[in-house]
mmCIF file as gemmi writes it, N, C-alpha and C atoms, coordinates in Angstrom:
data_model
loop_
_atom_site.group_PDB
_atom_site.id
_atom_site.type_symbol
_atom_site.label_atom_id
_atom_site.label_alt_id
_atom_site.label_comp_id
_atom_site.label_asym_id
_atom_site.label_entity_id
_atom_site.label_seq_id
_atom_site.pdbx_PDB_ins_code
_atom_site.Cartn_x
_atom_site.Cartn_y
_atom_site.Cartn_z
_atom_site.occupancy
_atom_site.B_iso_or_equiv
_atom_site.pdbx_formal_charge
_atom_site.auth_seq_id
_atom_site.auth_asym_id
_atom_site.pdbx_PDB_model_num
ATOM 1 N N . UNK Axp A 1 ? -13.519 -0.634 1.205 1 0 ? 1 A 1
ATOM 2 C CA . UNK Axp A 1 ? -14.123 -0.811 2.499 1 0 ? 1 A 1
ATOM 3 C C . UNK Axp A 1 ? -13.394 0.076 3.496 1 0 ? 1 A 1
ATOM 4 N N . UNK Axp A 2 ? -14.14 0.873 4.377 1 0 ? 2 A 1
ATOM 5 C CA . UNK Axp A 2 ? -13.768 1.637 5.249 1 0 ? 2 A 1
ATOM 6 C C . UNK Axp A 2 ? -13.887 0.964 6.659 1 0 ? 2 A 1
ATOM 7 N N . UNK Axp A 3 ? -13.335 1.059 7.617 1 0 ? 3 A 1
ATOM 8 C CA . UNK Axp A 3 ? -13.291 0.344 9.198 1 0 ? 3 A 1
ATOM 9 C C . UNK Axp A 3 ? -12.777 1.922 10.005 1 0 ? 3 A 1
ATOM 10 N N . UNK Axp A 4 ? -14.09 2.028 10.867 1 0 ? 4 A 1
ATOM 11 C CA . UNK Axp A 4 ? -13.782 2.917 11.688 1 0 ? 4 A 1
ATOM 12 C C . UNK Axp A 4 ? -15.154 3.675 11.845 1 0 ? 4 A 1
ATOM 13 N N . UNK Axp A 5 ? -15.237 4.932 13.04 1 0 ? 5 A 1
ATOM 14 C CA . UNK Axp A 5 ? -15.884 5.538 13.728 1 0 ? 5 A 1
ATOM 15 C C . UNK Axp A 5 ? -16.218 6.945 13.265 1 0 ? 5 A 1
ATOM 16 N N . UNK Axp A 6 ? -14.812 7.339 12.669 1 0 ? 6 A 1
ATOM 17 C CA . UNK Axp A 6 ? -14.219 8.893 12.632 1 0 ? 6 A 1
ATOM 18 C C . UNK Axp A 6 ? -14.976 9.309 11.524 1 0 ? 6 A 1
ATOM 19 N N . UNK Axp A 7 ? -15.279 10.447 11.598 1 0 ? 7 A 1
ATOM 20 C CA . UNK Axp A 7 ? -15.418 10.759 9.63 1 0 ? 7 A 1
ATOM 21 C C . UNK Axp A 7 ? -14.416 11.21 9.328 1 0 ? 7 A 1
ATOM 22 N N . UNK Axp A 8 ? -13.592 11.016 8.056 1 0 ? 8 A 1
ATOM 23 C CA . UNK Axp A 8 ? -12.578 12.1 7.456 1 0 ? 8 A 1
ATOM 24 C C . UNK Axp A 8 ? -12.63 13.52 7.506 1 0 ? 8 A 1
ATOM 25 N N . UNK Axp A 9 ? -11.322 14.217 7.429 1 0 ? 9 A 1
ATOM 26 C CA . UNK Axp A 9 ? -11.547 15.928 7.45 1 0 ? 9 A 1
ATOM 27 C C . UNK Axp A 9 ? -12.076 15.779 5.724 1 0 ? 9 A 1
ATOM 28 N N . UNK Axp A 10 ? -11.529 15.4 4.671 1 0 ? 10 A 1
ATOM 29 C CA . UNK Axp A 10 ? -11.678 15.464 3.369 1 0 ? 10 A 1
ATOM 30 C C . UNK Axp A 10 ? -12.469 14.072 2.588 1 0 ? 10 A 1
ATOM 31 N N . UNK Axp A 11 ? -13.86 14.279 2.213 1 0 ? 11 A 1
ATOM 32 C CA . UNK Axp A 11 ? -14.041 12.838 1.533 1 0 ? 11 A 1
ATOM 33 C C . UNK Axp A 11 ? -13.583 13.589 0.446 1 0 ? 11 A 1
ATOM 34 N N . UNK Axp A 12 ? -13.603 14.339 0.26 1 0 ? 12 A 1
ATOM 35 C CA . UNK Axp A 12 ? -13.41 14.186 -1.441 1 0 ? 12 A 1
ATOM 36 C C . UNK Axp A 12 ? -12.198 13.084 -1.649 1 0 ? 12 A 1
ATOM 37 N N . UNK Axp A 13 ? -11.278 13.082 -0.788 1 0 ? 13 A 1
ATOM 38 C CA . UNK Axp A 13 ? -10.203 12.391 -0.873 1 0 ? 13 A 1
ATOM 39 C C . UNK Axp A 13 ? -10.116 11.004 -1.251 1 0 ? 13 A 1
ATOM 40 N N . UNK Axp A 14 ? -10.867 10.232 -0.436 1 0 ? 14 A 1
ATOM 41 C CA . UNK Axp A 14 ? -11.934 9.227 -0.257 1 0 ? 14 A 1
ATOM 42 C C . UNK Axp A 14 ? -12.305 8.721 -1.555 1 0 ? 14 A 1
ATOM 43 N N . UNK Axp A 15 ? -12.757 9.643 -2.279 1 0 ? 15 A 1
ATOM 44 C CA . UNK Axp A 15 ? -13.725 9.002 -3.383 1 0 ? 15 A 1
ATOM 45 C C . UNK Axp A 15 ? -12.476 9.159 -4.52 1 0 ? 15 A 1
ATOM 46 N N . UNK Axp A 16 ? -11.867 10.14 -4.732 1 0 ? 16 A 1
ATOM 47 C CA . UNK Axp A 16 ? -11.164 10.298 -5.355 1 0 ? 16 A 1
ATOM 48 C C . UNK Axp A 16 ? -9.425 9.595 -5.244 1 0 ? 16 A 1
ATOM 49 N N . UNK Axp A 17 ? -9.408 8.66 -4.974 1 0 ? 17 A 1
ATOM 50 C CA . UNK Axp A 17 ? -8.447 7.654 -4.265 1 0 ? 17 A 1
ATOM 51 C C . UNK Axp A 17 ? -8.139 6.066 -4.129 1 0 ? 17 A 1
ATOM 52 N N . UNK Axp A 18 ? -7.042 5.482 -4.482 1 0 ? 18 A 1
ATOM 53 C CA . UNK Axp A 18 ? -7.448 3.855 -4.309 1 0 ? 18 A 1
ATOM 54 C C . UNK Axp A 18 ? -6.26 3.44 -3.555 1 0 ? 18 A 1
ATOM 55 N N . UNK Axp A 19 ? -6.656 2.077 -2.49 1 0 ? 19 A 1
ATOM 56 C CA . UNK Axp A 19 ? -5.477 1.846 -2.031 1 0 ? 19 A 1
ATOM 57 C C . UNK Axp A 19 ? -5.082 0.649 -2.329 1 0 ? 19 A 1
ATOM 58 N N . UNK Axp A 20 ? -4.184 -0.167 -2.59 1 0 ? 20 A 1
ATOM 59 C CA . UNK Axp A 20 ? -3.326 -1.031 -2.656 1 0 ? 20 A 1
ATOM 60 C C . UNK Axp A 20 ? -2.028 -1.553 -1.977 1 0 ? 20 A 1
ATOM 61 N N . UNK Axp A 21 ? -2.561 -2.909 -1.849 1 0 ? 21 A 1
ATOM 62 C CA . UNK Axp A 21 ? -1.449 -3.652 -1.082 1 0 ? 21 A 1
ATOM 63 C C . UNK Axp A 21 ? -0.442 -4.088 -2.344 1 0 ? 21 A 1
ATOM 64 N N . UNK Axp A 22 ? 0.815 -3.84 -1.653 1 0 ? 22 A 1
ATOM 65 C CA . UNK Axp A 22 ? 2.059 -4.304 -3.051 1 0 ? 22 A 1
ATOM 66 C C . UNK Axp A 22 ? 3.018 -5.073 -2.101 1 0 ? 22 A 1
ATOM 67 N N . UNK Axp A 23 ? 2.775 -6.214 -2.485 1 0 ? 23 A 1
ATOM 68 C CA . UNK Axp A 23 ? 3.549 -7.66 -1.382 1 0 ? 23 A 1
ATOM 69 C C . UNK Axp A 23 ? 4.278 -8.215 -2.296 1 0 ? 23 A 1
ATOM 70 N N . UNK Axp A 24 ? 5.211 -8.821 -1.138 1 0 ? 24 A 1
ATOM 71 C CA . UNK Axp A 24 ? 6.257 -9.896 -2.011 1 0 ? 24 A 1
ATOM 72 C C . UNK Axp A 24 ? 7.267 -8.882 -2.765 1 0 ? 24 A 1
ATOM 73 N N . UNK Axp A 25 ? 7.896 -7.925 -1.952 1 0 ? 25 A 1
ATOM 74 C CA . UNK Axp A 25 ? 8.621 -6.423 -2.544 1 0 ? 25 A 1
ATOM 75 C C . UNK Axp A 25 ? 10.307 -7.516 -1.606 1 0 ? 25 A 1
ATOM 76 N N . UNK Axp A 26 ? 10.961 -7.29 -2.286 1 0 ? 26 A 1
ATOM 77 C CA . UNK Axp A 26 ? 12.563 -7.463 -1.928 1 0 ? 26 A 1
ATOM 78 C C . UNK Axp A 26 ? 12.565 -6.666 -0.465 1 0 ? 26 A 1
ATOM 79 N N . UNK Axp A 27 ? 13.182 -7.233 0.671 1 0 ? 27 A 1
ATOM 80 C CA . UNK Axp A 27 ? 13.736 -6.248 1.655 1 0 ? 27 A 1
ATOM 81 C C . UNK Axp A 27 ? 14.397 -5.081 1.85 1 0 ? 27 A 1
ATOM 82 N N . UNK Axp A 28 ? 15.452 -5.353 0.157 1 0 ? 28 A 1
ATOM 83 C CA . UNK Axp A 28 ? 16.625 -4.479 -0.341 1 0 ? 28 A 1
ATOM 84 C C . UNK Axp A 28 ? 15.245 -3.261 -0.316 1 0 ? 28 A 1
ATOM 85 N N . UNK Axp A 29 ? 14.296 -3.109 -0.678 1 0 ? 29 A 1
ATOM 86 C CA . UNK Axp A 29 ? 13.114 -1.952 -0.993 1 0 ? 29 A 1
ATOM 87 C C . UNK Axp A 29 ? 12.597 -1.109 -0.253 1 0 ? 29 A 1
ATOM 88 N N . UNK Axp A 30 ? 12.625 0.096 0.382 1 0 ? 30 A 1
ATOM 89 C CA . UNK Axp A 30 ? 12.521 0.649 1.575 1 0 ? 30 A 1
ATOM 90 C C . UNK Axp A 30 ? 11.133 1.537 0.796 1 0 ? 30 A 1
ATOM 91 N N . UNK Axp A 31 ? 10.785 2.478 1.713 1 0 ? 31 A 1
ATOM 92 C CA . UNK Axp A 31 ? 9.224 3.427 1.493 1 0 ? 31 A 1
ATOM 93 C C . UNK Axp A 31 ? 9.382 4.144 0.465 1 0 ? 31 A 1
ATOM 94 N N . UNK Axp A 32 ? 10.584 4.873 0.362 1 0 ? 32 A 1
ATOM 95 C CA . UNK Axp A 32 ? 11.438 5.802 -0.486 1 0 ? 32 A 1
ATOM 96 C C . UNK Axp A 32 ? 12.264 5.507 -2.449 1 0 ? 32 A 1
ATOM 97 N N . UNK Axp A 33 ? 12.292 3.937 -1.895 1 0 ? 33 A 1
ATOM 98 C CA . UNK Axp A 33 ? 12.527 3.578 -3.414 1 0 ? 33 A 1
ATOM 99 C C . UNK Axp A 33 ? 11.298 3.147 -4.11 1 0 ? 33 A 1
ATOM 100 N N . UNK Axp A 34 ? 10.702 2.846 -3.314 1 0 ? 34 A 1
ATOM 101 C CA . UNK Axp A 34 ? 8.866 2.24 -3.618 1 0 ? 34 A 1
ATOM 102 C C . UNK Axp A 34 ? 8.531 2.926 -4.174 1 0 ? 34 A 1
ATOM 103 N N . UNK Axp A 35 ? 8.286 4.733 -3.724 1 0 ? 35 A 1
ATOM 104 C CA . UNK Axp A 35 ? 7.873 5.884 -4.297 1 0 ? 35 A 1
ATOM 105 C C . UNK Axp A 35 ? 8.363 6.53 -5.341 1 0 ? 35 A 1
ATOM 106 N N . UNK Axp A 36 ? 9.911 6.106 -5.143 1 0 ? 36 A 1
ATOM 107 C CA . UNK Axp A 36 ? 10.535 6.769 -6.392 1 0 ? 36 A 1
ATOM 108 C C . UNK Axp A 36 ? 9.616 5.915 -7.368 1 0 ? 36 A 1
ATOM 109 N N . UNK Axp A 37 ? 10.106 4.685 -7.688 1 0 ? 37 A 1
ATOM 110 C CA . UNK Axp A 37 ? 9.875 4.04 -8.87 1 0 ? 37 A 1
ATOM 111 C C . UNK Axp A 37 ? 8.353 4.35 -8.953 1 0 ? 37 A 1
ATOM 112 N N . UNK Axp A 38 ? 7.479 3.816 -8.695 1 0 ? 38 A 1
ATOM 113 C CA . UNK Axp A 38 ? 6.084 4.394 -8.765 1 0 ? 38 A 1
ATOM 114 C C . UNK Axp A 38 ? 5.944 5.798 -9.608 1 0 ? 38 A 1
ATOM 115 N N . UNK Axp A 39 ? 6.459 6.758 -9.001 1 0 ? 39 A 1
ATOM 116 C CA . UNK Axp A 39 ? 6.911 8.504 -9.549 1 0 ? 39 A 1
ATOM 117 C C . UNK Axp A 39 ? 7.581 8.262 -10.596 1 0 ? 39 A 1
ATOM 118 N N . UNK Axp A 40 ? 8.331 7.808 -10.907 1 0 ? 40 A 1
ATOM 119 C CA . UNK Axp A 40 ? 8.765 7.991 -12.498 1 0 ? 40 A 1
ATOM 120 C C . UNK Axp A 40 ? 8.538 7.031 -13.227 1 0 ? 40 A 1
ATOM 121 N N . UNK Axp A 41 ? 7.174 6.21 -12.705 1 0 ? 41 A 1
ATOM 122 C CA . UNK Axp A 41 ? 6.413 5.706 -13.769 1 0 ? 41 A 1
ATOM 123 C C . UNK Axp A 41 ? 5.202 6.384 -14.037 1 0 ? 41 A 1
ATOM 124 N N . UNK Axp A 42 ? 5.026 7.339 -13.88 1 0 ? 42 A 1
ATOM 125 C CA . UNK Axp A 42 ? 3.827 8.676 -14.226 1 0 ? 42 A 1
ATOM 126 C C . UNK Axp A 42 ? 2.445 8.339 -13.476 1 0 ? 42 A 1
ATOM 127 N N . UNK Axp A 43 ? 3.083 7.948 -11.64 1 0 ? 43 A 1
ATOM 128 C CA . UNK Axp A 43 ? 1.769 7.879 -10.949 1 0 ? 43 A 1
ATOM 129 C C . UNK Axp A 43 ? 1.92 8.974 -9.805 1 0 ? 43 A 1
ATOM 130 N N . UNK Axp A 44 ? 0.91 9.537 -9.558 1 0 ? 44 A 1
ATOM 131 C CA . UNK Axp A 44 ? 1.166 10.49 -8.106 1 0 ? 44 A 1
ATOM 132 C C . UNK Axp A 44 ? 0.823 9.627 -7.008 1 0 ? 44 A 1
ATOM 133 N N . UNK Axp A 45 ? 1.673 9.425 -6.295 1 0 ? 45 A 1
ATOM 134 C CA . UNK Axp A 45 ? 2.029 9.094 -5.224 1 0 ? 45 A 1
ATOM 135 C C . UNK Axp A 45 ? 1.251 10.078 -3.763 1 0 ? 45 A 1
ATOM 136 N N . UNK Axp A 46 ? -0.018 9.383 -2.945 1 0 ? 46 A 1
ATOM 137 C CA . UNK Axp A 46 ? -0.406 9.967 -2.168 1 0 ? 46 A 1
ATOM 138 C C . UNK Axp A 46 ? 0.163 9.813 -0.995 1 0 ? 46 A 1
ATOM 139 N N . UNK Axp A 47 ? -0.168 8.296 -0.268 1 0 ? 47 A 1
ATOM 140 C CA . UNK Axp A 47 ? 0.808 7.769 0.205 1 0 ? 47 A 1
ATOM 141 C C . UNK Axp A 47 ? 1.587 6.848 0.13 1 0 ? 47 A 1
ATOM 142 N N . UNK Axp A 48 ? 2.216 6.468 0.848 1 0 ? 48 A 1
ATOM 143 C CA . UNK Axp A 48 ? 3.139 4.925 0.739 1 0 ? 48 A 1
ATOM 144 C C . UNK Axp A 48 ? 4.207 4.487 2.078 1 0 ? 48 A 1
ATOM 145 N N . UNK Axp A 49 ? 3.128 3.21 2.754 1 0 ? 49 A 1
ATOM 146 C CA . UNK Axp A 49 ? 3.709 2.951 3.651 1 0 ? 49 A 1
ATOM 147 C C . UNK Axp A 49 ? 4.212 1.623 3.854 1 0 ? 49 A 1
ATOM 148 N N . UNK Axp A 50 ? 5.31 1.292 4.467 1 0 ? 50 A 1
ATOM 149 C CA . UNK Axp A 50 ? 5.595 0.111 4.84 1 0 ? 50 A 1
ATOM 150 C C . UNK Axp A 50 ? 4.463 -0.759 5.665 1 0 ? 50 A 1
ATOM 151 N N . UNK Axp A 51 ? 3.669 -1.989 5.846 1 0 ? 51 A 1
ATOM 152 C CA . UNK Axp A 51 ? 3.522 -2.366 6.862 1 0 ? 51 A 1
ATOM 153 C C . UNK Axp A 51 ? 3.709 -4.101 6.558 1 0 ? 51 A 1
ATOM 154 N N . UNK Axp A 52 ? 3.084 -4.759 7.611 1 0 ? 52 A 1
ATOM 155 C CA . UNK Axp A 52 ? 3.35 -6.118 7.705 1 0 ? 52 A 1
ATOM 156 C C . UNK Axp A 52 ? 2.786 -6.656 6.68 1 0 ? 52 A 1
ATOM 157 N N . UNK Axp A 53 ? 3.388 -7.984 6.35 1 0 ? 53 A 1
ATOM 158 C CA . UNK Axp A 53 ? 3.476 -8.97 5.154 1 0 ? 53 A 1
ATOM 159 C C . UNK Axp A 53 ? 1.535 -9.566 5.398 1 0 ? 53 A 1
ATOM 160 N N . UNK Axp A 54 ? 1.043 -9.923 4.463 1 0 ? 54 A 1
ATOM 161 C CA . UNK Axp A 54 ? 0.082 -10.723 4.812 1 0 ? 54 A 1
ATOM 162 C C . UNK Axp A 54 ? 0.675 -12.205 5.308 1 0 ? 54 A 1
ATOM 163 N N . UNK Axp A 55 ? -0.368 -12.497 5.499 1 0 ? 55 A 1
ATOM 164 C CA . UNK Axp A 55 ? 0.077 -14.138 6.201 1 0 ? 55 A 1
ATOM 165 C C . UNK Axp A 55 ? -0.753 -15.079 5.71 1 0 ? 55 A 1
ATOM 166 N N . UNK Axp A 56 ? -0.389 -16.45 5.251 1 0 ? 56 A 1
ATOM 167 C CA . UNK Axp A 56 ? -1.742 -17.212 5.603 1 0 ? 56 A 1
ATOM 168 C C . UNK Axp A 56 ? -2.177 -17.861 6.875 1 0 ? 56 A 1
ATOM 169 N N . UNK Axp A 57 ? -3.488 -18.043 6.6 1 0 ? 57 A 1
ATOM 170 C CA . UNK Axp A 57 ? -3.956 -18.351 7.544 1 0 ? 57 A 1
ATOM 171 C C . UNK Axp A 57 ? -3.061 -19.574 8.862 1 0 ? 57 A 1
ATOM 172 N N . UNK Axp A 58 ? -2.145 -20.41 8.659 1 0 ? 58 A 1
ATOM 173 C CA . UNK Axp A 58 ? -1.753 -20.8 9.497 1 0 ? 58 A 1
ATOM 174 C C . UNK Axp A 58 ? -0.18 -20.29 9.67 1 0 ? 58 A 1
ATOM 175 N N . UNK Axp A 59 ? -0.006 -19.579 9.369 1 0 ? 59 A 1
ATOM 176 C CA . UNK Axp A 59 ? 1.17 -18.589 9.944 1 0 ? 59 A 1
ATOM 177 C C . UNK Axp A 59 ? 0.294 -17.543 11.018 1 0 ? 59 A 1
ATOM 178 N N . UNK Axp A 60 ? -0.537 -16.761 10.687 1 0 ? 60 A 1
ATOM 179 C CA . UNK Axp A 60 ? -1.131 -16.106 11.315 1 0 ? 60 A 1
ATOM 180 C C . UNK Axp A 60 ? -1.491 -17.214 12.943 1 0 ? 60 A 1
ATOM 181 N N . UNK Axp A 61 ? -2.101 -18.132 12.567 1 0 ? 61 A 1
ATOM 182 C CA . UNK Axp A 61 ? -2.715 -19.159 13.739 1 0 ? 61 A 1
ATOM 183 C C . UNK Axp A 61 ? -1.315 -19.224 14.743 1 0 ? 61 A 1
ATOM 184 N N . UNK Axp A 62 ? -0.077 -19.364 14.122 1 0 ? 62 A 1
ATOM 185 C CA . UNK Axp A 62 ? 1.207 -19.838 14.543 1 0 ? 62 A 1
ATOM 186 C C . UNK Axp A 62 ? 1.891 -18.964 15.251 1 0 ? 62 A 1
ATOM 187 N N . UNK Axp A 63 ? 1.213 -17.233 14.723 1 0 ? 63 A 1
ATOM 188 C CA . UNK Axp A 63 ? 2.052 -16.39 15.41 1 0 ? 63 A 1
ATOM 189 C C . UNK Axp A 63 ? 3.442 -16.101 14.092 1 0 ? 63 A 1
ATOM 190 N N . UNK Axp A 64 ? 3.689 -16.78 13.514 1 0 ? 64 A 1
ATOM 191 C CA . UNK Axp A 64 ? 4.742 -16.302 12.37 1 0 ? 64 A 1
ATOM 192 C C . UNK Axp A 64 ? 4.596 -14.874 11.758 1 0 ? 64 A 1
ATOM 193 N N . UNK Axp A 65 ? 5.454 -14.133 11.528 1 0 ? 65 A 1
ATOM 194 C CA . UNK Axp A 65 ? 5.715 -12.757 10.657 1 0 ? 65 A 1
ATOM 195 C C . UNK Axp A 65 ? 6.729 -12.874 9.789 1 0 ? 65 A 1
ATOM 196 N N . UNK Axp A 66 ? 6.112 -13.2 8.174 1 0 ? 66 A 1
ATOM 197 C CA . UNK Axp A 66 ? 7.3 -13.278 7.001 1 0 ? 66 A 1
ATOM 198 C C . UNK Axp A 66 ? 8.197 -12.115 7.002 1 0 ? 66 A 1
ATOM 199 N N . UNK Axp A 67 ? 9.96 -12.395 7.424 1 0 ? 67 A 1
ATOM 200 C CA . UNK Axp A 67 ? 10.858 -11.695 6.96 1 0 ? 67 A 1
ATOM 201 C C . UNK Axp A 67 ? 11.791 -11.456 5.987 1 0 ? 67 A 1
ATOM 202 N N . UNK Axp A 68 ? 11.244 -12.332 5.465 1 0 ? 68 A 1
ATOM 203 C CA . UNK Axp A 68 ? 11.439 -12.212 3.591 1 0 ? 68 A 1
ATOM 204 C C . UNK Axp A 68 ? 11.15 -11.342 2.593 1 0 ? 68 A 1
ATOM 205 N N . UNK Axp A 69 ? 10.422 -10.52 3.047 1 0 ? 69 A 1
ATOM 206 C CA . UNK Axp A 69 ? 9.881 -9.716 2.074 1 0 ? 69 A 1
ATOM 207 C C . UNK Axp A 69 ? 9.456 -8.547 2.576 1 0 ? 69 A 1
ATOM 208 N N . UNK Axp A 70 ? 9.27 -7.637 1.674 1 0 ? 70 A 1
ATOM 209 C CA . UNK Axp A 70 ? 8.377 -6.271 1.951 1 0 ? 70 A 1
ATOM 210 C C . UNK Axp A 70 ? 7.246 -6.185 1.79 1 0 ? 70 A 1
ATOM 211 N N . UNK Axp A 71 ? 6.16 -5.34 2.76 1 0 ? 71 A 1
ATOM 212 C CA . UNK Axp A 71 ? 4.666 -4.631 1.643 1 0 ? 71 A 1
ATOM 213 C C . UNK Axp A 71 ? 4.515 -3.808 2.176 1 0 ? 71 A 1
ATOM 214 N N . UNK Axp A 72 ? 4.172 -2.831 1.416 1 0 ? 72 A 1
ATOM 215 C CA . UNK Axp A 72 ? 3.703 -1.585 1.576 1 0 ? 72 A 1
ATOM 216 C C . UNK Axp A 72 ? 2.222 -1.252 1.039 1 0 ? 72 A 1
ATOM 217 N N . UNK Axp A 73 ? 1.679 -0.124 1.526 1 0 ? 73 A 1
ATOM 218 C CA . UNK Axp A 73 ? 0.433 0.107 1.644 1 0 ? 73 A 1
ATOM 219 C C . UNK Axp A 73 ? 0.17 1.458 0.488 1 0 ? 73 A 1
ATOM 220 N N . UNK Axp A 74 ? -0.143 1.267 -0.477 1 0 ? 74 A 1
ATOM 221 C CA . UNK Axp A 74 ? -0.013 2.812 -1.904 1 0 ? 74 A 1
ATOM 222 C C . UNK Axp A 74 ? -1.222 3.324 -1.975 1 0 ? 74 A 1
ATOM 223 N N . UNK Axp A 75 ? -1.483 4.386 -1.647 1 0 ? 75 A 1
ATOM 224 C CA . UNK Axp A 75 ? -2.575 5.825 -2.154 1 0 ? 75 A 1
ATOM 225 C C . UNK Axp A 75 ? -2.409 6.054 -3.576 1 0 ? 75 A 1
ATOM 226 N N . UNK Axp A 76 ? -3.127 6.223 -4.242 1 0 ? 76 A 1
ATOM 227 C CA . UNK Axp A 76 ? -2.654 6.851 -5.53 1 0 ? 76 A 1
ATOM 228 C C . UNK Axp A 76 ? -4.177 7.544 -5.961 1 0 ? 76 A 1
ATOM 229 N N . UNK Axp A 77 ? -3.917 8.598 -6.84 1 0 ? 77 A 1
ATOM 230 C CA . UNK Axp A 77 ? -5.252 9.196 -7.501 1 0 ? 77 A 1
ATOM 231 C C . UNK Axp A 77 ? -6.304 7.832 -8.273 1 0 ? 77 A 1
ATOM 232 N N . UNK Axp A 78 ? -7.409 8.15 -8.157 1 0 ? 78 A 1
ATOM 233 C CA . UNK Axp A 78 ? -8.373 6.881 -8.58 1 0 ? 78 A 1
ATOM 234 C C . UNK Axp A 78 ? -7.858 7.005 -10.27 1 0 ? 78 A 1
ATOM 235 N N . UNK Axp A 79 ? -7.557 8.109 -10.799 1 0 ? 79 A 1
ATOM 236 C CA . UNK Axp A 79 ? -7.997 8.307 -12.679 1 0 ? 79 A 1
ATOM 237 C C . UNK Axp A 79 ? -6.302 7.721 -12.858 1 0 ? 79 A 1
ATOM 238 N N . UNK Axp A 80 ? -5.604 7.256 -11.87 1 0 ? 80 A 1
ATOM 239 C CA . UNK Axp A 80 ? -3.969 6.66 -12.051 1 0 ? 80 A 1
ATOM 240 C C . UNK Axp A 80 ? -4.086 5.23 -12.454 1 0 ? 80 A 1
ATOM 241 N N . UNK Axp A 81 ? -5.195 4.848 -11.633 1 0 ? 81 A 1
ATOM 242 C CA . UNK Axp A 81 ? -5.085 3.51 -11.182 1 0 ? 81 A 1
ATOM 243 C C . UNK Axp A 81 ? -4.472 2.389 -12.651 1 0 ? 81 A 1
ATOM 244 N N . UNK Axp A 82 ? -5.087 2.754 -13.626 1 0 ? 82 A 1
ATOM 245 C CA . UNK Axp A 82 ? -4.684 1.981 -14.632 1 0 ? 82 A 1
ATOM 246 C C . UNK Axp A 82 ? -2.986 2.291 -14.959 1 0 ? 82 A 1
ATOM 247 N N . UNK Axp A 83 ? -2.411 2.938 -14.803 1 0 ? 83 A 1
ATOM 248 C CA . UNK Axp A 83 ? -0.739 3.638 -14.819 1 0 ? 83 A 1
ATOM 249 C C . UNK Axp A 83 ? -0.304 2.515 -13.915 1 0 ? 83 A 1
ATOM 250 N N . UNK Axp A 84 ? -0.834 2.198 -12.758 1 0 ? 84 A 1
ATOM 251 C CA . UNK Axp A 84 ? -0.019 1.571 -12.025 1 0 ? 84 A 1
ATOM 252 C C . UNK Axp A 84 ? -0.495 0.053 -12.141 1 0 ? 84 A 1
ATOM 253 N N . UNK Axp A 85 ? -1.334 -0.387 -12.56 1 0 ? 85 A 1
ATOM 254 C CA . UNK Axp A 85 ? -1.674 -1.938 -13.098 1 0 ? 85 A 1
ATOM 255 C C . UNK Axp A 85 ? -1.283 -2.338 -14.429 1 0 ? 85 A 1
């Protein structure tokens, strides 16, 4: 699912691409070790970003942000996807 206005400079990118949420990552885990390990498990790495934890629904209601943990946000080539599941 796409959200937004813009068109991309590249669909090919788009089609050729999957993203994934990877939650519940140790804090000790920064953007950089995420990628390593990913990379020398024989996936190309498009992007990989830190962002906020999901929540449930009454943390969210509460205003809470889990600091327990990491998630990051992973690009990877679509023909990977099974490498990394």
């Amino acid at each position: 699912m796409m959200i937004g206005t813009k068109s991309p400079a590249n669909t090919d990118l788009i089609t050729a691409a999957v993203v994934y949420c990877i939650d519940n990552v140790s804090t000790t885990v920064g953007q950089d070790a995420m990628k390593e390990y990913i990379v020398n498990n024989g996936v190309r790495v498009l992007s990989c970003y830190l962002v906020r934890p999901r929540r449930s629904r009454w943390q969210r209601e509460s205003g809470i942000i889990p600091e327990d943990r990491n998630t990051f946000r992973l690009c990877i080539p679509r023909e990977q996807r099974g490498k990394l599941l």
